[in-house]
C-alpha positions as a printed Julia matrix, in Angstrom:
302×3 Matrix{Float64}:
 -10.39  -33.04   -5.05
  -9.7   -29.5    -6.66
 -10.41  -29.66  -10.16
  -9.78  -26.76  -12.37
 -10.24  -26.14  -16.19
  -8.66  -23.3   -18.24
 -10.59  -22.54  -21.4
  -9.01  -20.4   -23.94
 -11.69  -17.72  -24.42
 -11.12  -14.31  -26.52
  -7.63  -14.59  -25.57
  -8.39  -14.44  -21.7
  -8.77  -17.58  -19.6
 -11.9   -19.01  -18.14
 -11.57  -20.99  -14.84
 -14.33  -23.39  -13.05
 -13.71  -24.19   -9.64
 -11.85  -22.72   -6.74
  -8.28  -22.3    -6.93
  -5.75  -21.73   -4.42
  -3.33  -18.87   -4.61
   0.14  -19.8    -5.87
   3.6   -17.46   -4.67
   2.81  -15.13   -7.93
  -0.54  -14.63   -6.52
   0.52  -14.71   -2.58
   3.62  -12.09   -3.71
   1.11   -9.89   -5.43
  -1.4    -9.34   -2.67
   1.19   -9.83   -0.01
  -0.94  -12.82    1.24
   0.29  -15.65    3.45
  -2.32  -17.83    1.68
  -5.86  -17.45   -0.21
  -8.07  -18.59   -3.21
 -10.15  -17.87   -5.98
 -12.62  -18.46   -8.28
 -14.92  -17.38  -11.44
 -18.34  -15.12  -10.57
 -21.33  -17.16  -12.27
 -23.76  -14.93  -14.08
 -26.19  -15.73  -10.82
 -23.56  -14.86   -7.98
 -22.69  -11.38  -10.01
 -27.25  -10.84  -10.37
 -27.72  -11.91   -6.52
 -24.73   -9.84   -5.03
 -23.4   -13.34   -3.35
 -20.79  -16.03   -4.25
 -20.63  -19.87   -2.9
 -17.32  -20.41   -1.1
 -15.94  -23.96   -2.18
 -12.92  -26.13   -1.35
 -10.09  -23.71   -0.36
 -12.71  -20.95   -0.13
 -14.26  -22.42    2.19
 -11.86  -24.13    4.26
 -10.04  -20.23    4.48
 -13.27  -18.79    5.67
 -13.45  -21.71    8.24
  -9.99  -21.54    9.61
  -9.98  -17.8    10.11
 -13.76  -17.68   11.81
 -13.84  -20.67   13.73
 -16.02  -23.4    11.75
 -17.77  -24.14   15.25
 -18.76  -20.25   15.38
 -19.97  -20.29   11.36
 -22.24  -23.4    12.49
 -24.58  -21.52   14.09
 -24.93  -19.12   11.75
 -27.61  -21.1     9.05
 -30.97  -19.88    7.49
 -32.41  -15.89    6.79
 -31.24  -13.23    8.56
 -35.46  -13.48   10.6
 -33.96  -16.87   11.93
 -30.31  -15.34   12.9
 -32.0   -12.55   14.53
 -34.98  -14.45   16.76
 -31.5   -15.96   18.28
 -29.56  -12.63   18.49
 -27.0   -13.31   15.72
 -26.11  -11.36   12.72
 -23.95  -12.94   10.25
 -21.91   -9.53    9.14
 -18.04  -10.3     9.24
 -15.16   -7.7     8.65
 -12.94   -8.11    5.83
 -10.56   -6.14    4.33
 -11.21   -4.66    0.66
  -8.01   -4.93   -1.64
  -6.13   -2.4    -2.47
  -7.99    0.37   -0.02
  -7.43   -1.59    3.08
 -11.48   -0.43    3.94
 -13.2    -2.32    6.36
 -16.37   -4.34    4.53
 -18.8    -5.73    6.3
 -20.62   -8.7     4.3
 -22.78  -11.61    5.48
 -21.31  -14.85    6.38
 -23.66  -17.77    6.95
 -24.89  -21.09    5.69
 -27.45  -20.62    2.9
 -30.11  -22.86    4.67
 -30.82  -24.44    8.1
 -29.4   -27.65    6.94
 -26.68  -28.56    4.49
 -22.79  -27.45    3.47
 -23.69  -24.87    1.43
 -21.21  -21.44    2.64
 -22.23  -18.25    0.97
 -21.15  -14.63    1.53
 -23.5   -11.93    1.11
 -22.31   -8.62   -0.13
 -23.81   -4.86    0.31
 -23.24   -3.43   -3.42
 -22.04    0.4    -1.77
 -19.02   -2.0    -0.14
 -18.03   -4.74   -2.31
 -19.3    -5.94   -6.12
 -18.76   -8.83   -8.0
 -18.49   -9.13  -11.73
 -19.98  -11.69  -13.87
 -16.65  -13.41  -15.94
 -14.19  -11.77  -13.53
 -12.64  -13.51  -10.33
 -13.4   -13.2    -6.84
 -10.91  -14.19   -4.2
 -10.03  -14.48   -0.41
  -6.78  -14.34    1.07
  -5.54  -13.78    4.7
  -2.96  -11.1     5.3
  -1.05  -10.57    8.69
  -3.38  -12.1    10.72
  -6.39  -10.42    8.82
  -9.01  -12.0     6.02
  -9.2    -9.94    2.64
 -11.48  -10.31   -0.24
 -10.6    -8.89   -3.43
 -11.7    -8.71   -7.08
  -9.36   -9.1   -10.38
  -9.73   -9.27  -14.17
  -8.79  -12.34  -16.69
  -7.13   -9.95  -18.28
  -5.22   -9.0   -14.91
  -5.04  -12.88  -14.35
  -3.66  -13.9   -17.43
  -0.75  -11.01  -17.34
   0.57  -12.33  -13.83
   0.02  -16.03  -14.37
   2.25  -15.44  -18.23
   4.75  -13.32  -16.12
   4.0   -10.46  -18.45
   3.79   -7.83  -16.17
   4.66   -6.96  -12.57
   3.77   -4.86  -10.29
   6.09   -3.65   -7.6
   6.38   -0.64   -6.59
   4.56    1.27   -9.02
   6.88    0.72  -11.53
   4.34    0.15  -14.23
   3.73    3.62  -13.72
   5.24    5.67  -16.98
   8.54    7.77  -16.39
   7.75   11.58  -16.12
   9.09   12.83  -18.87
   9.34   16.75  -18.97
  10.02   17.0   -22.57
   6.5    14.91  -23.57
   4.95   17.07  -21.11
   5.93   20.73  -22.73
   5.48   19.19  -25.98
   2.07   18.66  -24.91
   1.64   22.11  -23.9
   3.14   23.44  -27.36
   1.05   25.39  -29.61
   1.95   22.74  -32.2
   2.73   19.69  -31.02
   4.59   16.61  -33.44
   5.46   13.22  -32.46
   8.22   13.07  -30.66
  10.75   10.11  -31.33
  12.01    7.51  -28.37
  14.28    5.16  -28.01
  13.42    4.66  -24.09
  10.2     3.31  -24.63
   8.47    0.42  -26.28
   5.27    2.19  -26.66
   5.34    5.81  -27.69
   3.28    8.13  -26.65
   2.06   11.0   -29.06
   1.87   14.75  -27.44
  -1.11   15.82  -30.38
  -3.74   13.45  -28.34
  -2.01   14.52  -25.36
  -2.53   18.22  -26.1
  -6.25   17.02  -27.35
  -6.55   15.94  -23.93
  -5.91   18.76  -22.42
  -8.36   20.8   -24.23
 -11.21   18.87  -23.96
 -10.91   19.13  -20.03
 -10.05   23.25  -20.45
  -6.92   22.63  -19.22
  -8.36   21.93  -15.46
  -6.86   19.23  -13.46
  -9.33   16.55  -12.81
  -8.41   15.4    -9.16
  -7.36   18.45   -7.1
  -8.16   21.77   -9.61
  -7.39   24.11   -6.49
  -3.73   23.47   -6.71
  -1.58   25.94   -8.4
   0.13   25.96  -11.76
   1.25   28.39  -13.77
   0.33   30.06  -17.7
   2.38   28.25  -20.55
   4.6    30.42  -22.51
   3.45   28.73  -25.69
  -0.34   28.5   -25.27
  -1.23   31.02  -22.85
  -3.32   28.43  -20.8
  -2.84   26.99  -17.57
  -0.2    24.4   -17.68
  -1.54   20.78  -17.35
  -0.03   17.22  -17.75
  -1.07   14.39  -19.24
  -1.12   11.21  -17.55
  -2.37    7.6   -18.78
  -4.27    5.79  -16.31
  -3.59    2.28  -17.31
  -0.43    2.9   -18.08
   1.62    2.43  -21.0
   3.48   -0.34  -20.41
  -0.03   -2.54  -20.22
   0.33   -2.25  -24.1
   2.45   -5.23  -24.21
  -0.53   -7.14  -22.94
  -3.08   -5.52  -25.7
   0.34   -5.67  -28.53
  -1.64   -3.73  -31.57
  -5.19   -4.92  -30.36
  -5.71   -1.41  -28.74
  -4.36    1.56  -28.4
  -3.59    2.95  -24.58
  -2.69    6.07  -25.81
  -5.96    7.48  -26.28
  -7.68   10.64  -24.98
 -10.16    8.19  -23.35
  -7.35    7.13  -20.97
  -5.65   10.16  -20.81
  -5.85   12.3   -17.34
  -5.54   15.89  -17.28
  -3.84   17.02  -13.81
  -1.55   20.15  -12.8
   2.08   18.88  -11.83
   1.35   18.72   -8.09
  -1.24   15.94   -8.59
   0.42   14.69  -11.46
   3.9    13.79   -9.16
   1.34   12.84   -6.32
   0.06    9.97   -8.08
   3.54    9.32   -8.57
   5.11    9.41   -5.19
   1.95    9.49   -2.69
   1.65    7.4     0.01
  -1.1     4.85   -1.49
  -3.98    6.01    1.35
  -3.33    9.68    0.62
  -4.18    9.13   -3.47
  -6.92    6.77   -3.58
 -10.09    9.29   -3.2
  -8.29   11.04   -6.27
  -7.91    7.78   -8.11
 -11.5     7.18   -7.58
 -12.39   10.26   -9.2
 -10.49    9.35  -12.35
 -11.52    5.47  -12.41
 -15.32    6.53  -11.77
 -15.21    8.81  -15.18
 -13.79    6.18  -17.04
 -15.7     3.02  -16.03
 -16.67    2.3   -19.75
 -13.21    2.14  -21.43
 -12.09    0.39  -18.5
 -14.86   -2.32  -19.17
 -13.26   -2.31  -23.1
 -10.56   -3.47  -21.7
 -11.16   -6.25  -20.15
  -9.94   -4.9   -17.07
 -12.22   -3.8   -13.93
 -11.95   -1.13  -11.12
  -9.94   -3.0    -8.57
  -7.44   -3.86  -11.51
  -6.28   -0.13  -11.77
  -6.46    0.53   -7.61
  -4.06   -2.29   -7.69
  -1.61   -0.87  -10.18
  -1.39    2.12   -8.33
  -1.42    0.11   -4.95
């Protein structure tokens, strides 16, 4: 029997067992079914998670649980009998091709583990893991409380990159004024102020972060190249954080020329993800302060 217990905890929610996916889950990975579950402080230190009730039964159905039975004991034992336990799965949101181990943790018993290489896949202590097949392919994926809570509360969606924030040409050259004020707005909850915008800017010397080969042009006002500012968890995410923290900080702010800026935008998903690397690798710590971790913002963008 599936038992599950939520736990109030710093305003996220703490979950102990394996849980399967239900249609807000299935809708936002596009999967036809899957599951998940907590990372233990050991699974996150070892690199490895246990796959339990509808885990496990997943990983069975999609590998054949007569083919996982032979596959029991230390990868010496697989290999004096030719086997090695790597499967593919798919990495949400990239699509890559992982290859971790699958394979019974000893030469007897029930015990279903999955093995990961750090470079391709890692786990986070307090964060969820899950599994979910896809159009005839297995996935394995990684998502925040915070992340969890905001879908499970209905408090955000995400189709279509619409949590993305308008582009707004009149933030943008107030940005690029020589003094820039607050601007007022009556189209958005959560305003955005051009003076940490324009702070932004500077502190990158008005280079573009992603693709810095791309043209632009001088500004009129400031006689430096002409950059945008663009929040990488997006605005809209401040209804999750309400006055807890602020999103519109130069810590979250990405400086990019108006090319890359309308890429991120409107590029196909596969064709802006080594750029959205570049920006989620420099800003791994305030991601962390958020609750939030990598996979989180791949998926917003996604």
């Amino acid at each position: 029997m599936l038992i599950e217990k939520i736990v109030e905890k710093g305003g996220n929610m703490a979950v102990s067992g394996d849980k399967p996916f239900d249609q807000r889950l299935c809708a936002f990975f596009g999967a036809d079914k899957g599951a998940y579950s907590i990372v233990t402080p050991t699974e996150a230190d070892d690199g490895q998670v246990t796959l339990t009730g509808e885990e496990k039964k997943l990983a069975l159905n999609y590998f054949g649980e007569a083919e996982l039975s032979e596959y029991r004991g230390n990868d010496e034992v697989l290999a004096s009998k030719g086997l090695d336990a790597r499967r593919a799965f798919r990495h949400f949101t990239t699509g890559q091709v992982v290859y971790p181990k699958l394979k019974y943790a000893k030469s007897k018993g029930t015990e279903l583990r999955l093995y990961f290489n750090a470079e391709e896949f890692k786990v986070t202590e307090g964060e969820f893991w899950g599994i979910f097949t896809k159009k005839g392919e297995i996935w394995i994926c990684n998502f925040s409380q915070k992340l969890f809570g905001a879908l499970k509360n209905d408090e955000l969606q995400f189709d279509d990159r619409h949590l993305l924030e308008a582009e707004i040409d009149d933030f943008q050259s107030e940005a690029n004024s020589a003094a820039p004020e607050q601007m007022e707005s009556h189209s958005m909850q959560w305003k955005r102020d051009p003076k940490i915008a324009a702070g932004a800017l500077k502190s990158k010397n008005y280079e573009c972060e992603i693709h810095p080969e791309f043209p632009t042009f001088v500004s009129r006002a400031t006689g430096n190249p002409f950059m945008e500012a663009h929040h990488l968890v997006p605005m809209k995410l401040q209804t999750v954080y309400k006055d807890a923290i602020n999103l519109d900080t130069i810590e979250n702010i990405c400086v990019l020329n108006p090319l890359s800026h309308r890429m991120l935008h409107h590029g196909k998903f596969d064709d802006i993800v080594d750029s959205l690397n570049i920006l989620v690798k420099t800003r791994l710590d305030f991601i962390r302060s958020l609750d939030l971790v990598s996979d989180d913002i791949f998926a917003m963008y996604g």
